[in-house]
N, C-alpha and C positions, 0 to 999 in steps of 0.2 A: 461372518461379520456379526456382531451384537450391537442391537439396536439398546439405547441408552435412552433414559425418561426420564421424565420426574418420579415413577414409580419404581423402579429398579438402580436408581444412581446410587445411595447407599451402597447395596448389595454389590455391584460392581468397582466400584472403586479401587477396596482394597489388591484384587485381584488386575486392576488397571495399572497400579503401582509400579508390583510386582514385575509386570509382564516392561512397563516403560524403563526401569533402572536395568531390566538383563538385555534390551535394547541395545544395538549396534547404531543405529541409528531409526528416525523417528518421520516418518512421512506426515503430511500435513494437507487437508484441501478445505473452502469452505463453501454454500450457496449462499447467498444473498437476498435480500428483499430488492435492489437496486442496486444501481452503480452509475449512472449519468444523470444529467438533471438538465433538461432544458433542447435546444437544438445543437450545444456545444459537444464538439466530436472530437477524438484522440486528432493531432497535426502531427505531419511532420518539421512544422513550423518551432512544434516544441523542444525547449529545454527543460532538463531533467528538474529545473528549479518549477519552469513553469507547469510542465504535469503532475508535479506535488501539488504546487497552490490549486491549480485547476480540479485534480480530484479529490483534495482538501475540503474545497468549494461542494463539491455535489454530494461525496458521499457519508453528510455528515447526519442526516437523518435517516438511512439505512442499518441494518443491522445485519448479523449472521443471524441466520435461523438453522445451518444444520451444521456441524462442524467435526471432521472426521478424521481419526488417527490410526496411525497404521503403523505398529512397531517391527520391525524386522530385524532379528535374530541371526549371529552367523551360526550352526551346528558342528559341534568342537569332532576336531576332525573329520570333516566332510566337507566336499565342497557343496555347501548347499547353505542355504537361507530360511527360516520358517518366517512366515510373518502372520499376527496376532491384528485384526482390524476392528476399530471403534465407531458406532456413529451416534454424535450426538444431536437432539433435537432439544434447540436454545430460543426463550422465549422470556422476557422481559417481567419481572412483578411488578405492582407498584409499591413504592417503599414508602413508609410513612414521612410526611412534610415534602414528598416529591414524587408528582405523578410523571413518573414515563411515560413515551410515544417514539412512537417511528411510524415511516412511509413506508406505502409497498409499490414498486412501479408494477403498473399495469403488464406492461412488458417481461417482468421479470414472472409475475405470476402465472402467465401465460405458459412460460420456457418452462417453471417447474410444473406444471399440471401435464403438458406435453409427456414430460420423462417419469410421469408416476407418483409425484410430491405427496408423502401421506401428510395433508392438511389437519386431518382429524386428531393425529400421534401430537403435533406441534400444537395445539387448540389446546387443548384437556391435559398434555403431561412432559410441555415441554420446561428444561432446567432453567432456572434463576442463574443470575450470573451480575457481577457488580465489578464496575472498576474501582480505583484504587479513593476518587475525589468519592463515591455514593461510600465506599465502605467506610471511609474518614467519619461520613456523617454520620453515621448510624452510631459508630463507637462513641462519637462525639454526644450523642443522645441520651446511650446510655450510664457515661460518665455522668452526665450533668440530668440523670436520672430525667428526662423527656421524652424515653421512649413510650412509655405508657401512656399519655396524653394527647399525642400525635398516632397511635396508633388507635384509639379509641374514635380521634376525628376524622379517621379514614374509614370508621366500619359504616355499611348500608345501613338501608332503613330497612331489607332483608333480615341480613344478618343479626341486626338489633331486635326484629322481632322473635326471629329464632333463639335469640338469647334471652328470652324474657320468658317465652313457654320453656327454657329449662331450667330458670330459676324455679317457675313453679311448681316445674315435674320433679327437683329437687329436693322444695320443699315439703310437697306431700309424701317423698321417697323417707326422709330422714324422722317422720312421726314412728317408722315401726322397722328401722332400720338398726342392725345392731353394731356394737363398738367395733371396731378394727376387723368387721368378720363379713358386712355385706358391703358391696359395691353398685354401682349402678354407672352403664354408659353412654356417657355423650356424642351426640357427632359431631367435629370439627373440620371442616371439609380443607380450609387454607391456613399454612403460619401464623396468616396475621389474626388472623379469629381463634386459633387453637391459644394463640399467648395471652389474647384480649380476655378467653373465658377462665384460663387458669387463675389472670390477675382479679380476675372481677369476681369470681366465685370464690375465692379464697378471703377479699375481702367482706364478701358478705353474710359468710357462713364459719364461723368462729372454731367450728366443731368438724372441720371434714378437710380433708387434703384430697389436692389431685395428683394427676399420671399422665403423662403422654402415649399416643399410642398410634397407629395407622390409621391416620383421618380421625380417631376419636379421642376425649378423654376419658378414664375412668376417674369416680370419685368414690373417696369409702371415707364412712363417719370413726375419727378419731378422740381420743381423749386429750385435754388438754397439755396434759406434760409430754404427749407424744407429740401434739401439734408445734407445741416450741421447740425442740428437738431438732424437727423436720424443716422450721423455718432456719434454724440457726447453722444446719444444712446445703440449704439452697442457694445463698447465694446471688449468683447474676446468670443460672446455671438457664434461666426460660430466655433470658435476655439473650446468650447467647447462640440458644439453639435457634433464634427466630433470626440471628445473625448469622449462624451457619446454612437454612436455609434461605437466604436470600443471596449469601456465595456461590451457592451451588458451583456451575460449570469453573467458575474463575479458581477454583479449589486444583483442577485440572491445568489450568495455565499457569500458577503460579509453582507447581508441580514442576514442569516442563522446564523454567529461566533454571530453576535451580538444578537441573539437570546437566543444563550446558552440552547436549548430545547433540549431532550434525544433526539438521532441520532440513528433511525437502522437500518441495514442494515443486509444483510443475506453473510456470507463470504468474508469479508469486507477489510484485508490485503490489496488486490489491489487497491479496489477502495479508498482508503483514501493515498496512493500514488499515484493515478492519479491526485485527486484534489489540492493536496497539491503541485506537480508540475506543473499542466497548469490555477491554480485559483490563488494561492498563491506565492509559489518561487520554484525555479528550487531546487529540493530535494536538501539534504544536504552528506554531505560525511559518517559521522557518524551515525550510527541508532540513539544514544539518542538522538540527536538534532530532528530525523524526528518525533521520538517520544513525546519529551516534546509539536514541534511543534502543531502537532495535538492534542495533550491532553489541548491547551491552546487553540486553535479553536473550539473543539467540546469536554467540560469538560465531558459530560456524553455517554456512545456510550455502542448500546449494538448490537451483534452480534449473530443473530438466528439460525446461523452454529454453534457455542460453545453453546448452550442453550441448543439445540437437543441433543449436547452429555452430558450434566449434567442431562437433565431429563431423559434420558433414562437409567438412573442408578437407579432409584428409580421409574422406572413401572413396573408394571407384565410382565413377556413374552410376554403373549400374546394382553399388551397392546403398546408394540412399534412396531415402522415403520419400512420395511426393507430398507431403502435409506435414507440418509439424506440431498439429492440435494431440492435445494427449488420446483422442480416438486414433486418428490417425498414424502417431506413432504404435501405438498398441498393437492396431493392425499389421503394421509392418513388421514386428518383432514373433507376433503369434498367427499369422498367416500360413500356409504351404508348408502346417509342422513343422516351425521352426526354420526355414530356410534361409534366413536370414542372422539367426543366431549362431556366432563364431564356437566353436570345437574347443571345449573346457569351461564354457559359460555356467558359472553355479546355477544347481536346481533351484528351483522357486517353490515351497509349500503354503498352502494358508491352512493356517491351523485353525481347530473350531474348538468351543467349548460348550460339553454338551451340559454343564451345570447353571450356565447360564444364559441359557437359551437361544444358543448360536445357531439361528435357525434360518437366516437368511441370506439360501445358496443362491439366490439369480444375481450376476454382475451386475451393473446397470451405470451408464456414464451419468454424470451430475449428481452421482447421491454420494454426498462427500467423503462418507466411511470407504469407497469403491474408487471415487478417485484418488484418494491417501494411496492406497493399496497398490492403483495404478505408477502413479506419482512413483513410488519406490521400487517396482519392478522394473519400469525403463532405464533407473538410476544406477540400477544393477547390470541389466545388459551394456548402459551403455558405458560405465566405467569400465567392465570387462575389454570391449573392444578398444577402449582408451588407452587400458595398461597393456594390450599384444602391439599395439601399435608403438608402443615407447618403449617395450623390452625386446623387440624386434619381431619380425617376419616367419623365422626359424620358431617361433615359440607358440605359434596359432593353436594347437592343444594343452600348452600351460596352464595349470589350476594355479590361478593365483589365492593370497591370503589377502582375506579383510584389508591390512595395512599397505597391501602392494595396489589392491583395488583402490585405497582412498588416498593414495600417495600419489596415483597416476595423474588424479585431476585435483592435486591440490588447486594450482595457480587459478582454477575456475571456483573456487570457494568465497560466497559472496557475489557475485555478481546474478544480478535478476535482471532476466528479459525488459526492455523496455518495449510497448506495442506503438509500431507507430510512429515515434520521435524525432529528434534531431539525431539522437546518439541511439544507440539499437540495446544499448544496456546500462543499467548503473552498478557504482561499488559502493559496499556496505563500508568497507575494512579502509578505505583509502581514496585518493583523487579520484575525480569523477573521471571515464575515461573521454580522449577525445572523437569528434566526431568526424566518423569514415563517412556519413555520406556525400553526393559531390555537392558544388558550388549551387545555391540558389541560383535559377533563371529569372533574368528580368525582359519581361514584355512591354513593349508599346505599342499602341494604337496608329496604324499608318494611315489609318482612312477615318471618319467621320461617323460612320457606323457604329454608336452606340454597343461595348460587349460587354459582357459581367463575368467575374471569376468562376462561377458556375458553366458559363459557353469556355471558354478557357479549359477549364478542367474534362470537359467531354470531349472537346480536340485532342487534348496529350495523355489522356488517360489508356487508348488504345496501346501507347507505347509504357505502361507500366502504373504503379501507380503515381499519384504525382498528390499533391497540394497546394489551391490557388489562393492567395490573397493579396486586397486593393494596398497600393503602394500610394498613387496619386490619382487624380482622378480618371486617367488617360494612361496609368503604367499600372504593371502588378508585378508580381513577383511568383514565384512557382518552386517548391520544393518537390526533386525529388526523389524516389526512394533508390536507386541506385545509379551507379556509374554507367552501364550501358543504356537506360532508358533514358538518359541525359543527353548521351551524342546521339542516340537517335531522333530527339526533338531536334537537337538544334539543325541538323543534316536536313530532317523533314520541313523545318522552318527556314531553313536557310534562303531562299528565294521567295521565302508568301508576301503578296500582295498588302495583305489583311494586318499581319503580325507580326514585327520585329523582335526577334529571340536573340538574346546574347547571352555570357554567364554573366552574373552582378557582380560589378565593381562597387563598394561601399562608398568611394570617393567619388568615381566619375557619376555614378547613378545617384548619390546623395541630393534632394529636397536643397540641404540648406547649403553644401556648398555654391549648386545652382541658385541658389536668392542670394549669398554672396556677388557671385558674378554678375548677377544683373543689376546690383545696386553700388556697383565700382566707381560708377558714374557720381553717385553724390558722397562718397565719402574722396573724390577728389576735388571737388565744390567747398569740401571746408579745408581741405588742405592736412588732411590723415595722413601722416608720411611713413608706410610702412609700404613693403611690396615683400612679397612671400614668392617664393620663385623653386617647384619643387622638380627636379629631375630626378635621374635614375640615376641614384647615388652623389646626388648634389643636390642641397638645401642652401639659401642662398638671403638675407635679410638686407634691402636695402637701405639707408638711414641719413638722414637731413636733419638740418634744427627747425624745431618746431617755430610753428607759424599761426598758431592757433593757440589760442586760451581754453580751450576744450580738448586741443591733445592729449590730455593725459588723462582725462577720462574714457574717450572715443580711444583711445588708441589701447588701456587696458580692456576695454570691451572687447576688442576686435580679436585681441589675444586669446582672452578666452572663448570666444566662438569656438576660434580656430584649436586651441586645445581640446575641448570638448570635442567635436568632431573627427580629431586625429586618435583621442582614446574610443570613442565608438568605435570610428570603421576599422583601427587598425588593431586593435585591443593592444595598444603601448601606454605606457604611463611617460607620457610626452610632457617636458615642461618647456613653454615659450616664454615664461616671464623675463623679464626684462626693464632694466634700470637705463632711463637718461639723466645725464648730465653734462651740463654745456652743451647739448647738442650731440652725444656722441651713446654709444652704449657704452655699460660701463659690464657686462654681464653675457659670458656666453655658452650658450648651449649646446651639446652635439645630440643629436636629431637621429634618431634610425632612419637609415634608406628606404623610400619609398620604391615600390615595385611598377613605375607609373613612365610613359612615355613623357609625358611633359603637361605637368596641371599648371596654371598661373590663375594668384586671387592678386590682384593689383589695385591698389589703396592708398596713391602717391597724388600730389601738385606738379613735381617737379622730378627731373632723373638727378639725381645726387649721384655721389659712390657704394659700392659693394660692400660690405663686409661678410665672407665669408663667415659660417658656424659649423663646423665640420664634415 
């Protein structure tokens, strides 16, 4: 693996390129400063809308700090793989007219100082990097020629003193210095000071030109016609290298969209809203937008966290892993020499490069160049067992090709694990999918004894996980994560004393169709002539002349309650409206069947006659 700096990114690059265009595909992982904010925790309660907005919400002053790529290579005629791994160490400049920041969780610094985090590499020589709104600015700066003035009101009082003793040590240099033949050099330790002295020394010394160089400038006294020359030369050429390094790492991402090479990554949700806000643009408000975005960045993405749970539907018992964390799977795949890897599985090499100093053989989990690496090794084994399982049983020492390997798991392309949720994954490429897990539980309070969703969640959690929250102040509601720790709640609740468990009905259990019913009584005080009558497979609207001068106001109300409640709980696009005239409807609607023993909201003076509505 090659550790990547600010001191070596140059030098790397080219050879980074290189290695990502012969690329078969491109592994991806990243560490973080944070990722939650506050006491709010992943639900299963969630929709895939709401865990966008939710981690929209926290992790918008976090950043990457180390971010790591891992190319893999098919070897032309061979069944085998090399893979070439990158790690990068990303840390924020400030750019003139806007000072950056980011948070570090407590938490989070902990986890990487646990597994080795070099603090010091990221301190002193980690890369620049700028999204697409900071790069806008800067070019916008130098258009309307404001970058030198803005960059001047950013230098220290430091920096401004060190740049006064070399005006001095300049000036005494240039009394016995000769034309175009002695030099003298400066140190310039940052971008933004190396631009600031070029601009400032040039202006005040009529007779000498500068150079760029590794942390220093050199300056050598010139003649005049050579000085205009050299100006008429230059350009926007300092303007732009101080823009180059302020791209730094983002030079690498914008690399990558235009690649368009299969992307994977191992539980991937986060890291592709990290990138997308500190590479790209500050996230968006909407999930589709975040989503089209990245599906327009990275067309094809596959996510070895969702993989795990497809394949593990179709192995033996006693052929799956007990954990699906990328340790975990690792283990299982590199355990007992292989004992688990199927008969024809491409070899796996990591290649090294002794020219640029690929000197760092310990694996190590969380150091994101090692998870990249990981990331695309399991993607390999496990498409391997993907494609014997779909070309058959007979074929279990089959060397497959690249294309037979990524043909097997097309239909899983685009989908990223979701942790936690309503729905267990999202799609990049298309409709979100629907969600397999079972019916929320709804509880009631049978006794007087005071419980909280927290006592709730320590009762049912023994049967799996679950998630509690208040519905009213005497119900709650309970999601949870699968089909059999469902019926085992309800079996185990089925006779408690304490706590009435059923699955939720959105109608029967609904708040407001309850305050309907209880307040039947005064919309038949003014003489509401409506009755709503809904069976199983029978909708029913009874109707009389109005008898009130307020009918047709109370009686549009009442409509739309009731419409609105029937698009909640049953997600239909229900229309109740409805025209009187003379006393009669003049307007009718057919209603989808409800799945309901017998609800009645009743909101009548008088029994009149039926009409029928489909």
């Amino acid at each position: 693996m090659i550790e990547v700096t600010n001191q070596n990114f140059n030098k790397v690059y080219p050879h980074l390129e290189r290695t990502l265009k012969n690329a078969k595909f491109i592994a991806i992982d990243g560490e973080f400063t944070g990722i939650e904010g506050g006491d709010v925790r992943n639900s299963l309660f969630d929709s895939i809308y709401e865990r966008y907005e939710k981690n929209r919400n926290h992790i918008q002053p976090y950043i990457i700090i180390q971010f790591g790529i891992s190319a893999f290579q098919r070897v032309h005629d061979k069944n085998k793989y090399t893979a070439e791994t990158f790690n990068f160490f990303l840390l924020p400049r400030t750019i003139p007219s806007k000072n950056r920041h980011f948070l570090w969780q407590i938490e989070s610094l902990e986890f990487l100082t646990m597994y080795g985090f070099n603090f010091n590499e990221l301190a002193y020589n980690g890369i620049s990097y700028l999204d697409q709104v900071d790069k806008t600015l800067l070019e916008q700066q130098i258009q309307e020629n404001t970058l030198f003035n803005n960059v001047e009101q950013s230098i220290s009082y430091k920096e401004e003193d060190d740049f006064k003793n070399t005006v001095t040590q300049i000036f005494e240099w240039l009394k016995t210095a000769s034309d175009e033949v002695d030099s003298i050099k400066v140190k310039s330790p940052t971008p933004t000071l190396q631009y600031f002295m070029h601009k400032e020394l040039r202006k005040r010394f009529s007779n000498i030109w500068t150079f760029s160089g590794n942390n220093v400038i050199t300056v050598i006294k010139v003649l005049p016609e050579s000085r205009q020359i050299l100006e008429q030369e230059e350009g926007f050429i300092l303007e732009n290298t101080l823009l180059e390094s302020y791209v730094g790492f983002s030079k690498v991402f914008n690399f990558l969209i235009t690649l368009k090479k299969p992307i994977i990554a191992h539980n991937a949700f986060l890291d592709f809203m990290f990138i997308h806000q500190q590479f790209y643009k500050p996230l968006p408000q909407k999930y589709i937008d975040f989503k089209n975005n990245i599906h327009q960045l990275f067309p094809t993405i596959y996510d070895t966290k969702f993989l795990s749970y497809e394949l593990r539907k179709i192995l033996q018992t006693q052929e799956k892993w007990k954990h699906n964390s990328l340790s975990g799977l690792m283990s299982h795949f590199t355990k007992s020499h292989g004992k688990y890897i199927m008969p024809g599985s491409p070899a796996i090499e990591l290649a090294t490069n002794s020219e640029l100093n690929d000197t760092v053989s310990s694996k190590k989990y969380h150091t994101a160049g090692w998870d990249a690496y990981f990331a695309g090794y399991l993607f390999i084994r496990m498409t391997h067992i993907f494609a014997t399982k779909q070309y058959g049983q007979g074929l279990n020492f089959k060397e497959f090709t690249h294309t037979e390997l990524m043909n097997s798991i097309k239909s899983f392309a685009n989908c990223v694990n979701i942790v936690r949720g309503n729905t267990s994954y999202l799609r990049f490429d298309g409709p979100e999918p629907k969600s397999t897990r079972p019916k929320w539980l709804y509880v009631k309070m049978l006794t007087s004894k005071p419980v909280t969703p927290s006592q709730v969640a320590e009762k049912m959690s023994k049967f799996g996980r679950v998630d509690v929250k208040q519905y009213t102040p005497k119900r709650m509601l309970v999601a949870v994560a699968n089909h059999g720790s469902a019926q085992d709640i309800l079996l185990h609740f089925k006779q408690n004393n304490e706590l009435y468990v059923v699955p939720y009905n959105p109608i029967r259990h609904s708040p407001s169709v309850q305050l309907i019913l209880c307040h039947r009584l005064r919309f038949r005080a003014i003489h509401l002539p409506i009755e709503l009558v809904l069976r199983k497979n029978h909708v029913a609207f009874h109707r009389y002349p109005r008898k009130s001068f307020l009918w047709p106001l109370l009686k549009a109300k009442t409509l739309e309650i009731m419409r609105q409640q029937f698009v909640w709980a049953c997600g239909w696009t229900v229309s109740l409206v409805a025209l009187v005239s003379d006393g009669r409807w003049t307007r009718r609607e057919m209603i989808p069947p409800l799945i309901l023993d017998e609800v009645k909201v009743i909101c009548m003076g008088s029994d009149p006659g039926t009409t029928e509505l489909g």
